[in-house]
C-alpha positions as CSV (number, residue, x, y, z in Angstrom):
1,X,5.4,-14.1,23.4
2,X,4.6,-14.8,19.5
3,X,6.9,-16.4,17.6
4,X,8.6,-14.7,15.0
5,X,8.5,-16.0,11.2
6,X,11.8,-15.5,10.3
7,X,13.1,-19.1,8.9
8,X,9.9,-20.6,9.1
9,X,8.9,-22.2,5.7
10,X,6.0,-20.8,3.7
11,X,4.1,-22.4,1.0
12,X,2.4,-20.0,-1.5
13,X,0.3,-21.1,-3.9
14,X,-0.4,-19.0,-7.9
15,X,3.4,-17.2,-6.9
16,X,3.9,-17.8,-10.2
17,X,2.1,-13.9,-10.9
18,X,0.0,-11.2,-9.2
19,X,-0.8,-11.2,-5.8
20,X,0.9,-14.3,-5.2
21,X,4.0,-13.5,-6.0
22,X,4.1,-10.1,-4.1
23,X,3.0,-11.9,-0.9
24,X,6.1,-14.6,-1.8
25,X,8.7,-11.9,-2.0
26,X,6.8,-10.3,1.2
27,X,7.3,-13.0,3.2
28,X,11.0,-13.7,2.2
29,X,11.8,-10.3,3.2
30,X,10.7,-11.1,6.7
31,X,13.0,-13.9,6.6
32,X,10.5,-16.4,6.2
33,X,12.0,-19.8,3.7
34,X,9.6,-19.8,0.7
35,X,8.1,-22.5,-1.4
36,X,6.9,-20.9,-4.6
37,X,4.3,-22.9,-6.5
38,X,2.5,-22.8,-9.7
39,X,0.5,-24.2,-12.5
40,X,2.9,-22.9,-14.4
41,X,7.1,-24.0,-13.1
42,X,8.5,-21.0,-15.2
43,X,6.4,-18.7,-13.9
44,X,7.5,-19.6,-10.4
45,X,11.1,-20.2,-10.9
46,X,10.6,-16.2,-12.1
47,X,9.0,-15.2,-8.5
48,X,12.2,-17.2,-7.0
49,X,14.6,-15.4,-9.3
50,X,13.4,-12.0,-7.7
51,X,13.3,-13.1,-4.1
52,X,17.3,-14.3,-4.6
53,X,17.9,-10.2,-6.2
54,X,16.2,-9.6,-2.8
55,X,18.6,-11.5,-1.1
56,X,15.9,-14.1,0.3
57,X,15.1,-17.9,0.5
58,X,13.0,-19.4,-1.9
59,X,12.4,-22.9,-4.4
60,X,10.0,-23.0,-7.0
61,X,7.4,-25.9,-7.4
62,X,5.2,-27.0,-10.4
63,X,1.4,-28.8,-9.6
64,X,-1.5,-28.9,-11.0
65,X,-3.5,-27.7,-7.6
66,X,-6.8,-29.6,-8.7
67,X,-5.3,-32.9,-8.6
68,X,-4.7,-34.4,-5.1
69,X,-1.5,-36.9,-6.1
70,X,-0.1,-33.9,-7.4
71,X,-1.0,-31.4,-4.2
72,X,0.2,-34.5,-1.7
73,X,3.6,-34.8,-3.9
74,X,4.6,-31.3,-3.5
75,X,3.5,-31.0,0.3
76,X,6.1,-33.6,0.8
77,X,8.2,-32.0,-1.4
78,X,8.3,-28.6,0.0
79,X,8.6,-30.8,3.7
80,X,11.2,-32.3,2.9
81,X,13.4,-29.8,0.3
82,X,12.3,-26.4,2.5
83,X,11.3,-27.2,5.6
84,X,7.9,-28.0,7.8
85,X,5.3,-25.7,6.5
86,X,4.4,-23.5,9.3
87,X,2.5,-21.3,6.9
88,X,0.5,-21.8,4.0
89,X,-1.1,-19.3,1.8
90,X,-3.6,-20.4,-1.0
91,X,-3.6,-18.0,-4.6
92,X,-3.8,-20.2,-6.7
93,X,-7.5,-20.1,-8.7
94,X,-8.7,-19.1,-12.1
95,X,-11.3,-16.3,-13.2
96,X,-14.2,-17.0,-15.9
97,X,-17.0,-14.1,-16.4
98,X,-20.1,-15.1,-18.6
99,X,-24.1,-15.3,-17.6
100,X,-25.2,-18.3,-16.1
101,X,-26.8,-20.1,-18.9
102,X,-23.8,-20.0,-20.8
103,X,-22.0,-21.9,-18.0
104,X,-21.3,-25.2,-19.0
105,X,-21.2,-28.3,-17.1
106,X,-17.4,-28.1,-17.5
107,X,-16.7,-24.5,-16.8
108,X,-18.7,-24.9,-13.4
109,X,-16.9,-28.3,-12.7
110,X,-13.4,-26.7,-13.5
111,X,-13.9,-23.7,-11.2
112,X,-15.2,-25.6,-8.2
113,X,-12.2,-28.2,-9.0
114,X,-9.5,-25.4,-9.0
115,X,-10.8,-23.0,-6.5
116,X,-12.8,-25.5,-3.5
117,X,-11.1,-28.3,-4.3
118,X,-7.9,-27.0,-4.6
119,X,-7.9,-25.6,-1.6
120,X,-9.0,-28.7,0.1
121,X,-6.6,-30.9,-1.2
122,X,-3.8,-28.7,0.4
123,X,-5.5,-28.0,3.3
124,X,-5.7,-32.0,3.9
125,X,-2.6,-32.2,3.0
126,X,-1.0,-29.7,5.2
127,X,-3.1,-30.2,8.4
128,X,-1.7,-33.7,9.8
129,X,1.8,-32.4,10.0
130,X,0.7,-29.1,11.5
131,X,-1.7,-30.6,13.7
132,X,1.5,-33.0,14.9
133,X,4.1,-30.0,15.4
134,X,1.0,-27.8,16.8
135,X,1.3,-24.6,15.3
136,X,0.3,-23.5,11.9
137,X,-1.3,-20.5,9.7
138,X,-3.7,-20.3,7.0
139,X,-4.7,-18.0,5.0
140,X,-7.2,-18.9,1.9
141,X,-8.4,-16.8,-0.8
142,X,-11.9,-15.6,-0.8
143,X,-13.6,-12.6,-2.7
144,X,-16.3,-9.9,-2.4
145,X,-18.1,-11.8,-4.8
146,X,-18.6,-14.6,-2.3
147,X,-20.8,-11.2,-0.4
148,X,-22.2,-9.7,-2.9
149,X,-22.3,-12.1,-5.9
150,X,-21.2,-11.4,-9.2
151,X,-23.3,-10.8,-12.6
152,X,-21.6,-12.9,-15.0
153,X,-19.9,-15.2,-12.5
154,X,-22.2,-17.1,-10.8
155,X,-19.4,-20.0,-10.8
156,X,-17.0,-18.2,-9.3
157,X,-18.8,-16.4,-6.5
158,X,-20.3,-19.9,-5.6
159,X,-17.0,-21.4,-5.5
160,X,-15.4,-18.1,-3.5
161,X,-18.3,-18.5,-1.0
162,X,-17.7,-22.3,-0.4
163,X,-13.8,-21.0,0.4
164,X,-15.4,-18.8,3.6
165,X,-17.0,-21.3,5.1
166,X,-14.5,-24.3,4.5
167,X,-11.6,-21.5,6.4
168,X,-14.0,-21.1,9.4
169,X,-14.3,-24.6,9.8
170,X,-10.7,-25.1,10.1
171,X,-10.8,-22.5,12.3
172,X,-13.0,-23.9,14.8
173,X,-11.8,-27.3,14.2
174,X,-8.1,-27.2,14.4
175,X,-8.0,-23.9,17.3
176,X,-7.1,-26.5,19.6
177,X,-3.8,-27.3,18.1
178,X,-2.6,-23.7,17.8
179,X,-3.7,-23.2,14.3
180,X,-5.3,-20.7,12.8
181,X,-7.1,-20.0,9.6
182,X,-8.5,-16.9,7.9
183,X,-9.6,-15.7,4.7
184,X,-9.5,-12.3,2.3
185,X,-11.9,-11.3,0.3
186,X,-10.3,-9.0,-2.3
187,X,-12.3,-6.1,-4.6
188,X,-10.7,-5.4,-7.8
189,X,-7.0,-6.0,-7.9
190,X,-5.0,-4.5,-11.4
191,X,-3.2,-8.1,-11.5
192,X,-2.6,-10.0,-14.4
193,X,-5.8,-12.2,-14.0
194,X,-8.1,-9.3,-13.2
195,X,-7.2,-8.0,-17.3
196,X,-7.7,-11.2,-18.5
197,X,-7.8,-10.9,-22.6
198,X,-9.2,-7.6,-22.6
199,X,-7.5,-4.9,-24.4
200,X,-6.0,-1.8,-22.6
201,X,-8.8,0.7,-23.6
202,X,-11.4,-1.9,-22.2
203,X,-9.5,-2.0,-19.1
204,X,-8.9,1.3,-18.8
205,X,-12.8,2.1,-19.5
206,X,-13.6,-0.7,-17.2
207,X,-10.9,0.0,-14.1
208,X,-13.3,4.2,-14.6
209,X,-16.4,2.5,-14.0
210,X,-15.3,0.0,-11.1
211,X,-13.8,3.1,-9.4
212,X,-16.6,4.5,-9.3
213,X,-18.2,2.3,-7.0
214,X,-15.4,2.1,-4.8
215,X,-14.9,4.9,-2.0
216,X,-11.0,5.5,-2.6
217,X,-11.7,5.4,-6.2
218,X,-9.5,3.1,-7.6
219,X,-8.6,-0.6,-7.8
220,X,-6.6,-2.4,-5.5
221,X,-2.5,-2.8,-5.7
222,X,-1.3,-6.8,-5.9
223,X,0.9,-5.2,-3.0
224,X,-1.7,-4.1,-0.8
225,X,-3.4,-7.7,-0.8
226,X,-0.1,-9.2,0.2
227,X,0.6,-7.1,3.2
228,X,-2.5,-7.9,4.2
229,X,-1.8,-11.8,4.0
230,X,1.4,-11.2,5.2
231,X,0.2,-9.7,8.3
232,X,-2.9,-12.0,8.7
233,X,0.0,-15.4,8.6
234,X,2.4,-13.3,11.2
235,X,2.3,-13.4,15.3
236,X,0.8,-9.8,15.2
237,X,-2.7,-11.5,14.0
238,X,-2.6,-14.3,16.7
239,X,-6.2,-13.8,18.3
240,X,-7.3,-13.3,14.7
241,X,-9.3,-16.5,13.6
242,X,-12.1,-17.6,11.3
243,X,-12.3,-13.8,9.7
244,X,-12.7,-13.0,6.2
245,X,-11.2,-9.8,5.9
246,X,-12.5,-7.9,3.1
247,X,-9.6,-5.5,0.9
248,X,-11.6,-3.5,-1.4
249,X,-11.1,0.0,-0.8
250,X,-14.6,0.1,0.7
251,X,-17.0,-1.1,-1.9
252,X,-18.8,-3.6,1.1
253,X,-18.5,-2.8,4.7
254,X,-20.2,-5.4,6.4
């Protein structure tokens, strides 16, 4: 029979906001011990202020996910403070919109740095000790823009698209040690980093015309994401491996 998650340890990465946070307070509510990190320490001490209302577990962690002293510090942080990570969800990652030749060499550098490497450095971080204690779940953020591109965003459909195929290779690679890895691909999510700068008449002009597109005709909930993960890192998922699983209300079936 599958295990069940309750007082296993969790590592979240971007709880400090958006979907990351929801799928912290999520998982805490399943009983699951959390470890809340973020570019940003206040912003993650916030999501672990709202899981202890909640009545749940959680500590709140500070890194700087594109630098690998920083991601191996906290993974023996969180090991040795919270408890083995048994399941590990990646948020963290930035969003920059703007044609290609207006893409510097530093933009494109700082997306792939956050977003592939990022998730690379925790990945290799997390994998010995799962691979000795032989269980572990994964689940890494894609997009739809990794599918379909994005106008505007060349940089960060690239970098989502490098995410799909780095899970499925943990996936086929690490299977034999009883862990799994998965992606999602979200559509349009009203979080905090999907309105950006933008003023709330552009959003709300620009939240119209994305609906349209979109069969249920509207954006996505940070909420709706998180289930998704949650259920994707619990034992109901177990012969669930190397997917991407798109969330998007419809806008690609593939």
């Amino acid at each position: 029979m599958a295990q069940d998650m309750k007082g296993g340890t969790a590592l979240v990465t971007g709880a400090g906001s958006g979907m990351g946070r929801e799928l912290a307070r999520v998982l805490a509510r399943r009983g699951v011990k959390v470890a809340a990190a973020d570019l940003r320490p206040e912003a993650a001490r916030a999501t672990v202020e709202m899981i202890a209302a909640e009545g749940g577990t959680a500590r709140a962690y500070g890194f700087e996910v594109s630098d690998s002293g920083q991601v191996n510090a906290l993974i023996a942080a969180v090991e040795a403070e919270v408890g083995p990570i048994r399941y590990l969800a990646q948020l963290a990652g930035i969003a920059d919109f703007r044609a290609i030749e207006d893409i510097s060499d530093e933009l494109w550098d700082r997306m792939m740095r956050v977003t592939v490497y990022g998730q690379f450095y925790v990945c290799r971080a997390v994998l010995p000790r799962m691979c000795e204690r032989r269980f572990g779940v994964i689940v890494n953020m894609s997009s739809i823009h990794a599918i379909r591109g994005e106008a505007k965003g060349a940089h960060y459909a690239a970098a989502k698209s490098a995410i799909t195929g780095f899970t499925k290779s943990i996936a086929r690679e690490k299977a034999e040690f009883n862990i799994r890895a998965n992606s999602v691909a979200p559509g349009p999510i009203d979080t905090p980093l999907w309105r950006g700068n933008r003023s709330d008449a552009e959003n709300a002009e620009l939240m119209k015309n994305r609906s349209r597109v979109i069969p249920v005709g509207r954006l996505g909930r940070a909420e709706e994401v998180a289930e998704a993960m949650a259920f994707l890192l619990s034992p109901q998922s177990s012969y669930i491996n190397g997917q991407t699983l798109n969330i998007d209300g419809g806008e690609i079936m593939n």
